[in-house]
N, C-alpha and C positions, 0 to 999 in steps of 0.2 A: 504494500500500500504506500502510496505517496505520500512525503512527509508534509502535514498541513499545519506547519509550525508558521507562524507569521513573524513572531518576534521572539529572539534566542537570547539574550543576556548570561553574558558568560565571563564569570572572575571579575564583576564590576567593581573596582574600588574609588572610591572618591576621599580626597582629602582637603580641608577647607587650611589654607595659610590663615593664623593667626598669632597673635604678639607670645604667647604661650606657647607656641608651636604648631606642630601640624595635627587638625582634631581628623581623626580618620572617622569619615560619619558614614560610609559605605566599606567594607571587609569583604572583598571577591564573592561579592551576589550573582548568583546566576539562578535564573527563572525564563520562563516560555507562555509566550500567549500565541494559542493557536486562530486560526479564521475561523470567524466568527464568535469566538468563546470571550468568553466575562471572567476576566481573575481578580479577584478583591487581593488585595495587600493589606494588613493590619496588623495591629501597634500600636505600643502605646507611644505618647509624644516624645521625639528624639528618637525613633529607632530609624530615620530615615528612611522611611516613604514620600517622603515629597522628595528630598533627592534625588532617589531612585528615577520618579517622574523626569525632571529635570535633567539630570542628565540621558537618559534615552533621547529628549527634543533638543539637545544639546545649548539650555539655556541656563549654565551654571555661572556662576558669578569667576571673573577673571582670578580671583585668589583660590580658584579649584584646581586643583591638582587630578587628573583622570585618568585609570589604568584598567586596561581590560576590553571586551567586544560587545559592541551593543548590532549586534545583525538583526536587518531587517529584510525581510526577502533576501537572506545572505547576502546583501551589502555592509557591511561595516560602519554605521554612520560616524565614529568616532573618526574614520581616516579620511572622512571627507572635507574640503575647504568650507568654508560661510558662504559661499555661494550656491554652492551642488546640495549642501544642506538646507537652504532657503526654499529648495525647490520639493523639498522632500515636507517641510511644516506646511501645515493647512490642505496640501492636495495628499497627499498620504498621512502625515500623520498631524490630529490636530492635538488640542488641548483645552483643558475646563480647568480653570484656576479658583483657586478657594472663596476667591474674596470677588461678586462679582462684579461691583463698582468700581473697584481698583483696577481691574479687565480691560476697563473701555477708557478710551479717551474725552475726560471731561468737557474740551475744547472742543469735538466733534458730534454733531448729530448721529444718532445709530444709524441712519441711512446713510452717510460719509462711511460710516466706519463697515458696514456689511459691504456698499458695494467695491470700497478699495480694498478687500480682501479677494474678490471676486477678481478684479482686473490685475491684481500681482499676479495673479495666474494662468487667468485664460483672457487671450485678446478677442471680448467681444465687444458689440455694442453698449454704450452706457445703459440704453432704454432697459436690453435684454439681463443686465447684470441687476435691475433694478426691479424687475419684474423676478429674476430669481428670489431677489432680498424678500421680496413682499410675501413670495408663496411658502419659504421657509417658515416668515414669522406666524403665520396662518398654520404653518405646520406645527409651529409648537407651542399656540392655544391661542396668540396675543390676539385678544379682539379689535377689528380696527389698525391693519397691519400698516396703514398706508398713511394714520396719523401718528402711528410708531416712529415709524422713520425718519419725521420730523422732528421727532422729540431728542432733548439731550439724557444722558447720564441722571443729574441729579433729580429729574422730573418721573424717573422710574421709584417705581416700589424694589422690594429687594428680590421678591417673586418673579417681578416682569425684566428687571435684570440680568435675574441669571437665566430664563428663556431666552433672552438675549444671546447671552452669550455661548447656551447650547445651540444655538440656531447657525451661529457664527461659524461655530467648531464644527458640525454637519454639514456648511452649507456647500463645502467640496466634494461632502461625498467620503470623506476620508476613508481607507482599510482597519488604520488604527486609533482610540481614541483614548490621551490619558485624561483622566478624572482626578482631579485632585481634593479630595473634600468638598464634591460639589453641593452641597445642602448645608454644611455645616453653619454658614451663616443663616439659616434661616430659619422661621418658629415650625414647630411640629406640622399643622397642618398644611402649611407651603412645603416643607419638605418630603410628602409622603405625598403631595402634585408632582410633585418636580422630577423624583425617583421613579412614578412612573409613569413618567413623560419621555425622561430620557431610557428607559428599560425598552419602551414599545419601539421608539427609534431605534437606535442601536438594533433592536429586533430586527426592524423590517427594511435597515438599511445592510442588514451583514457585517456591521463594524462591530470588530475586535476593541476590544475596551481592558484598559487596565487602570483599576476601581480602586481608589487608595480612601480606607476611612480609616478612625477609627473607633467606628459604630460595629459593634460584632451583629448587632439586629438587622444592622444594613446589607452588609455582605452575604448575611443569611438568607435573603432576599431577593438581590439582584444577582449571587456567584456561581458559575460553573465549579470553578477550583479555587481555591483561599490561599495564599501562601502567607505564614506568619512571621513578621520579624521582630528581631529582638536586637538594641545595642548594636546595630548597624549590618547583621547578616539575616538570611532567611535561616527558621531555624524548621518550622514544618511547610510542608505543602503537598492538598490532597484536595478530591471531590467535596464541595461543599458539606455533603450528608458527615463523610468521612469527621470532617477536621469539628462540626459540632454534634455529631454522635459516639466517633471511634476516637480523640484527639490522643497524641502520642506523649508529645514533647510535655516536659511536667511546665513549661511555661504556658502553651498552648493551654494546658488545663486549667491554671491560674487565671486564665483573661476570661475562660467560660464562666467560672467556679466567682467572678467577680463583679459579673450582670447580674441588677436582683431584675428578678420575673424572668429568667432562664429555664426554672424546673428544678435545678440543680439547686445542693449546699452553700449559700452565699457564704464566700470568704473572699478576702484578701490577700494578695501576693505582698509577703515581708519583706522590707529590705526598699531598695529603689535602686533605679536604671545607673551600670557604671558610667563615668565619664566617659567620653567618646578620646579625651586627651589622654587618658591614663586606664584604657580597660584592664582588667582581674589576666591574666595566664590563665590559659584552657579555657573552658568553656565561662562564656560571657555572663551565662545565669548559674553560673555556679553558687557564687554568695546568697542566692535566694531562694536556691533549689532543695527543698526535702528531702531527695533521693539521692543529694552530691557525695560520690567517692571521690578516694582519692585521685584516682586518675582525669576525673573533673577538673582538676585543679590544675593538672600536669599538661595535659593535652587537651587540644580542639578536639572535636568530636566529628566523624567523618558523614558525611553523606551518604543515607543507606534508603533502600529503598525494600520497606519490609512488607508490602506488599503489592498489586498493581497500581504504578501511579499516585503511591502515596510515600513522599519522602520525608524523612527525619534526620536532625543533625542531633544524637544524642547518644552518650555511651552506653545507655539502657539498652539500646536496640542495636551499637555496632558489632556484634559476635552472632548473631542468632541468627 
């Protein structure tokens, strides 16, 4: 069978320069989103999912340090210039950013800002790039698409902004789509529109989506496959059922075990996340882990895959 992997990440490390030194906020991540599939990524704050995002669209900040493969369709995007990669954001791959007023350009009407996304990429007519603009925002509920467009930034609710800005990110059509904490600005009942606004998209457009919360109700929700991270590496990743019915990693079970109205014993994971400037030897959750031997302590923990499609980075499971 032919391999229907879309996006390969492999040994991604990131290091951010700073006056303290170099904080290593990515540790040789490697993950896979296949076409068409939805992978949530979760965590708690600091384990580097937004990174993650970031640098696959290759918009990290110049004091980023980057090692490693980000392949897309087996292209490499790290080895490409700011040019060849300019051609690659919004018509292959777009992006939903957390914050959705921050998004847009406050100086620009949303119809400025839909239809010059439109023309950085395909040279057509203004009329027809504008008539795209309209049918998207139709397409993602706004009523009255056509005084949308007129409008600015701060004249949006936070609702009708971040339609905005999913409309934006679809409006090429993209293969792949990162999701950065797209709801997390906004009150319960907007974001339980909005999640399944962008779900039926994504559905009925065939874009690949890589889903960074961290809402475990969320993922549970919208995911194919879940990868967990922890302290800047993934440390599980499995079928959604898997990773909240089977969950391996004693961290993974921690972030369950920490939702109340889960079903499960509410508890709390003891301790808190190492620096990113100075992590623990061996494994990252070891200080907070139940089940730490001593070779937790001593050694990383390798990547095993104990059974179809569900991986674990944990000395519990590397012998068996």
């Amino acid at each position: 069978m032919a391999d229907d992997t879309l996006l390969r990440v492999e040994g991604l490390t990131v290091e951010y320069r700073t006056r303290a030194g170099f904080l290593r906020a990515l540790d040789r991540v490697s993950l896979s989103v296949r076409r068409g599939e939805i992978v949530s990524v979760v965590g708690e704050t600091g384990s580097g999912k937004s990174t993650l995002a970031l640098a696959i669209i290759r918009l990290l900040p110049p004091s980023a340090r980057v090692a490693g493969k980000v392949l897309y369709n087996s292209v490499n995007l790290l080895e490409l210039d700011e040019e060849s990669m300019r051609r690659f954001r919004g018509r292959e791959i777009a992006m939903i950013f957390q914050e959705p007023k921050a998004a847009l350009n406050p100086l620009l009407t949303v119809g400025s800002q839909l239809i010059e996304a439109i023309e950085a990429h395909d040279e057509i007519e203004r009329s027809r790039a504008r008539e795209m603009a309209v049918e998207m925002l139709s397409k993602v509920g706004l009523p009255d698409p056509e005084r949308i467009l007129s409008r600015y930034p701060h004249e949006l609710s936070g609702g009708m902004a971040q339609r905005v800005i999913i409309a934006m990110a679809l409006l090429l059509k993209p293969k792949l789509l990162l999701a950065d904490e797209p709801t997390s600005a906004l009150d319960v009942s907007v974001q339980a529109q909005i999640l399944d606004l962008l779900y039926r998209m994504v559905r009925e457009l065939r874009t690949s989506v890589l889903f960074i919360t961290h809402d475990l109700g969320v993922a549970a929700e919208v995911s194919d496959r879940v990868a967990v991270m922890y302290a800047g590496k993934v440390v599980e990743v499995a079928g959604v059922y898997d990773i909240f019915e089977k969950p391996l990693h004693p961290y993974t079970v921690g972030l369950l075990d920490s939702v109340p109205g889960s079903g499960r014993e509410l508890k709390g994971i003891e301790g808190e996340p190492p620096s990113p400037l100075n992590p623990p030897p061996g494994c990252r959750f070891h200080p907070r882990c139940p089940y730490a031997m001593d070779v937790c302590r001593r050694q990383e923990p390798p990547e095993v895959e104990v059974k179809g499609d569900h991986y674990v980075a944990c000395h519990l499971y590397a012998h068996r």
